[in-house]
C-alpha positions in Angstrom: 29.2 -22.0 34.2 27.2 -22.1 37.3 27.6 -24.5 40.5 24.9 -25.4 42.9 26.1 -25.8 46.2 23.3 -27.1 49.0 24.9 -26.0 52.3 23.5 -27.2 55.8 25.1 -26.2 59.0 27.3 -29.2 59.9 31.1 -29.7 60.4 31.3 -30.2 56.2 30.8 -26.7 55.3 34.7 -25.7 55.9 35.8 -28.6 54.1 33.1 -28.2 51.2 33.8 -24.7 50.9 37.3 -25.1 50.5 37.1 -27.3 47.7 34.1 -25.4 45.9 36.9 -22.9 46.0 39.9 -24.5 44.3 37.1 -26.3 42.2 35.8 -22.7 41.1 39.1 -21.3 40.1 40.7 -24.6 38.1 37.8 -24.9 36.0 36.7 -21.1 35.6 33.4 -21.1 37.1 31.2 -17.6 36.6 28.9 -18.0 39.8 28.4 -20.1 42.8 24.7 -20.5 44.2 24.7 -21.4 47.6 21.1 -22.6 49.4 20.3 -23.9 52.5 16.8 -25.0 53.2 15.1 -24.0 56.4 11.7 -26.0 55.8 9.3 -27.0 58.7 6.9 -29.2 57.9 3.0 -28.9 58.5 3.3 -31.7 60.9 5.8 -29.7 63.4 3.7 -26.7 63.2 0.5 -28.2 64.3 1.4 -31.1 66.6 3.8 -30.1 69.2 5.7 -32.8 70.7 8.3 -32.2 73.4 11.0 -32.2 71.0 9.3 -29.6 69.0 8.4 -26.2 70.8 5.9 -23.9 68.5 7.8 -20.4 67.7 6.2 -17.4 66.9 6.1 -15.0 64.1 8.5 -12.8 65.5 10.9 -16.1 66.5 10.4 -17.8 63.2 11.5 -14.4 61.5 14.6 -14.3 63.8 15.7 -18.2 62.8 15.4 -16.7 59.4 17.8 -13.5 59.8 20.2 -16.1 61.5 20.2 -18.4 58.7 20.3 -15.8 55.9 23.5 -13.9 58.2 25.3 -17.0 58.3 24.6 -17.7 54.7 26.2 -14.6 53.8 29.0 -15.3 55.9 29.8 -18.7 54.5 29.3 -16.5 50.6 31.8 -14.3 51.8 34.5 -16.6 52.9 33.8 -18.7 49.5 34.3 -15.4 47.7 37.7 -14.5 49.3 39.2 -17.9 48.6 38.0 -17.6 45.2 40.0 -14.8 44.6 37.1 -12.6 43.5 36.5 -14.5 40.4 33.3 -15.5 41.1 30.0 -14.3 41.4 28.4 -15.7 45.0 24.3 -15.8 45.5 22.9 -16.9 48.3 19.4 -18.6 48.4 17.2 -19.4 51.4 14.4 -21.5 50.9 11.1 -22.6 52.6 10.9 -25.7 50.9 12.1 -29.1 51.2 15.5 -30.3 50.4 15.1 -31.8 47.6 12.2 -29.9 46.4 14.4 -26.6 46.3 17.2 -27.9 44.8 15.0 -28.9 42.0 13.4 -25.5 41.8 16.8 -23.7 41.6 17.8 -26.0 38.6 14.8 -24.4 37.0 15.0 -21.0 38.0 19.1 -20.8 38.0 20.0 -22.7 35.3 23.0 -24.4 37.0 25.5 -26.9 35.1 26.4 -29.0 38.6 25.2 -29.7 42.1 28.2 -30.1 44.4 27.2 -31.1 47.9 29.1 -32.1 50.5 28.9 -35.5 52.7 29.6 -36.6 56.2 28.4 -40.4 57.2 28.9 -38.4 60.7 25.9 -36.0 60.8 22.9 -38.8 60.3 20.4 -37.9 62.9 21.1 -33.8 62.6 18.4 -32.2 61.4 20.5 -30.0 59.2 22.1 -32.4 58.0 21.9 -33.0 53.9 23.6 -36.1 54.2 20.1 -38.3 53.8 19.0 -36.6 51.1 22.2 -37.1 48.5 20.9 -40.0 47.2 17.5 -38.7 46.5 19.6 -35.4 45.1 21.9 -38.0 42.5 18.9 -40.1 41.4 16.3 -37.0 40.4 19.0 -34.7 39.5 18.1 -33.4 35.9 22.2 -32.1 36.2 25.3 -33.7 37.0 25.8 -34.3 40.6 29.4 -34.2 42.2 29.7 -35.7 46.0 32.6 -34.1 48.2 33.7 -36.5 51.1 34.2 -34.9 54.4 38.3 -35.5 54.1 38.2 -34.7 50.2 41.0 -32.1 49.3 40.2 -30.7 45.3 43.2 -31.6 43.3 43.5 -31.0 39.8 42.4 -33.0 37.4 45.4 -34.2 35.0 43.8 -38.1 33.8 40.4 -38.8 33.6 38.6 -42.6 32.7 35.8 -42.1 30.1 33.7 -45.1 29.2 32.8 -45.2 25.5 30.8 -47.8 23.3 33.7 -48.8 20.8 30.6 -50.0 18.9 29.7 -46.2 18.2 33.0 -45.2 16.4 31.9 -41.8 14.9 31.5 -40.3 18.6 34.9 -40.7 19.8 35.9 -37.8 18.2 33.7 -36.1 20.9 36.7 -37.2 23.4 39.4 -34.8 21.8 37.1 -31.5 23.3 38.0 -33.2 26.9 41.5 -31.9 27.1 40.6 -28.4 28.0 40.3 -28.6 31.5 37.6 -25.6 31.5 35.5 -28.1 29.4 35.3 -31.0 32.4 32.7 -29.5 34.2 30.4 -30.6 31.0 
């Protein structure tokens, strides 16, 4: 029981977090990987613009520290309204958005990708909020979009399609009243 959870650095994160944790602790989930993407493409490197200024070694590896402290911070405020019943990682990566998340379904193994949404942040370069789409079509794992208002609230009735054609699979539905079995 594992939950991806992209995070960028826009006004969602308190909101996102907040429901990650309620999320977490209604349907028993074991660990929580949180990754934020700090890619910089070959383009920005090697043709400066005036929006772009070219950082050095030494800046690039402070962005880095920032990101990875900030990380942490946002793990360790999941954590505590999680009650400790979770097991946080944090993962910065180099590579695109979309490309990362798709390596940490590989590597990590995880049954969902919950990411937050703002229609707000379009134009922020942290934002994640252009990329969902992309994330929901390619995803090889469910994908579950948070609104920026969203509050988690247990779920008591859910509508599941089913083929009536296909009777010998409704039996499958009767596993669905465990709530710890929803996040399948």
């Amino acid at each position: 029981r594992t939950v991806l959870i992209p995070v960028d650095l826009s006004g969602t994160k308190k909101n996102m977090l907040q429901y990650a944790a309620d999320f977490c602790v209604d349907t028993n989930v074991e660990r929580v990987i949180l990754l934020k993407c700090c890619y910089v493409s070959v383009y920005e490197q090697l043709l400066p613009s005036p929006d772009f200024v070219q950082l050095s070694a030494n800046d690039i590896a402070e962005e880095r520290n920032k990101l990875e402290a900030a990380l942490k911070v946002m793990g360790h405020k999941l954590l505590k309204n999680c009650k400790n019943c979770v097991d946080i990682q944090t993962v910065l990566s180099e590579l695109p958005v979309l490309r990362a998340i798709h390596q940490q379904i590989v590597d990590k193994q995880p049954n969902l990708v919950m990411i937050g949404s703002d229609n707000t942040s379009h134009g922020r370069n942290d934002s994640l909020d252009e990329h969902i789409v992309a994330i929901a079509k390619t995803s090889t794992i469910p994908v579950m979009v948070i609104p920026a208002n969203a509050k988690y609230k247990k779920i008591e009735q859910a509508v599941v399609p089913c083929d009536f054609t296909a009777v010998s699979r409704l039996g499958a539905l009767q596993g669905f009243r465990s709530r710890q079995k929803w996040i399948h």
